[in-house]
N, C-alpha and C positions, 0 to 999 in steps of 0.2 A: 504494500500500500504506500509505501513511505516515497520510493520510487515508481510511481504510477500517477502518470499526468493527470489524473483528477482526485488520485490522493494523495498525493503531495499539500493541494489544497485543504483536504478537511483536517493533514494533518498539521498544516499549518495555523489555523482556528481553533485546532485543540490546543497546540502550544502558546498560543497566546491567551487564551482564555482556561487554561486547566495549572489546578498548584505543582509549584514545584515536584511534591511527593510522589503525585498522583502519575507526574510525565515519567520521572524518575521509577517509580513502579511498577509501571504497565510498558514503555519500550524502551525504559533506559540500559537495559545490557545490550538488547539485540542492537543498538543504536552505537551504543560503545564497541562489540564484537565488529561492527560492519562499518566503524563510522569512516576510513579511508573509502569503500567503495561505493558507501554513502555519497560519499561529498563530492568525489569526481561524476557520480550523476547527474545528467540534465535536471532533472526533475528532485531527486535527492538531496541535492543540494542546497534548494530553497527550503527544506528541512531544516536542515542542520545549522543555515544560517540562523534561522529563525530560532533555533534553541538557544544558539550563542548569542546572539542579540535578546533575546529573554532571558538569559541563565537560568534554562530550565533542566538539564541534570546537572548532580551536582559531580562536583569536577570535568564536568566533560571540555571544559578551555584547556585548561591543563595536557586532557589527554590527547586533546586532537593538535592542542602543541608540539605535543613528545613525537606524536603520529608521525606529524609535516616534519619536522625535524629529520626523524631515522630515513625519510624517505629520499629527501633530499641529498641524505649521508651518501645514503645507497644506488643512487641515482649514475647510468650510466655514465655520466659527462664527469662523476666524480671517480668514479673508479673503471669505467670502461665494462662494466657487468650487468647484464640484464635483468630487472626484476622480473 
């Protein structure tokens, strides 16, 4: 749902409009588990922004920090190896 062009939307309405706990609760792991393939989604990504601009799980600035960071580490141009 998260990445599907018309649920992206509702999931973006819940995150703005639902508590912290309740995001955190109900898709905060799978969000955390999947957030790199998350975010490089068309659609996914207007998710994810929308959490970070809500702070709606918690730690997830943090994690999707660490995320972009190892990725960047890893990234062909730095080491010549393909993800």
């Amino acid at each position: 749902m998260i990445c599907d062009q018309y649920g992206c939307h509702v999931m973006q309405r819940l995150v703005e409009n639902t508590s912290v706990d309740i995001i955190d609760a109900e898709i905060g792991q799978i969000v955390k588990d999947n957030l790199m393939d998350i975010a490089r989604h068309n659609y996914g990504n207007r998710v994810v922004q929308r959490i970070l601009e809500y702070e709606k799980l918690h730690n997830i600035s943090d994690i999707y920090v660490r995320r972009c960071f190892m990725a960047v580490q890893h990234s062909p141009q730095n080491n010549n190896t393909k993800l």
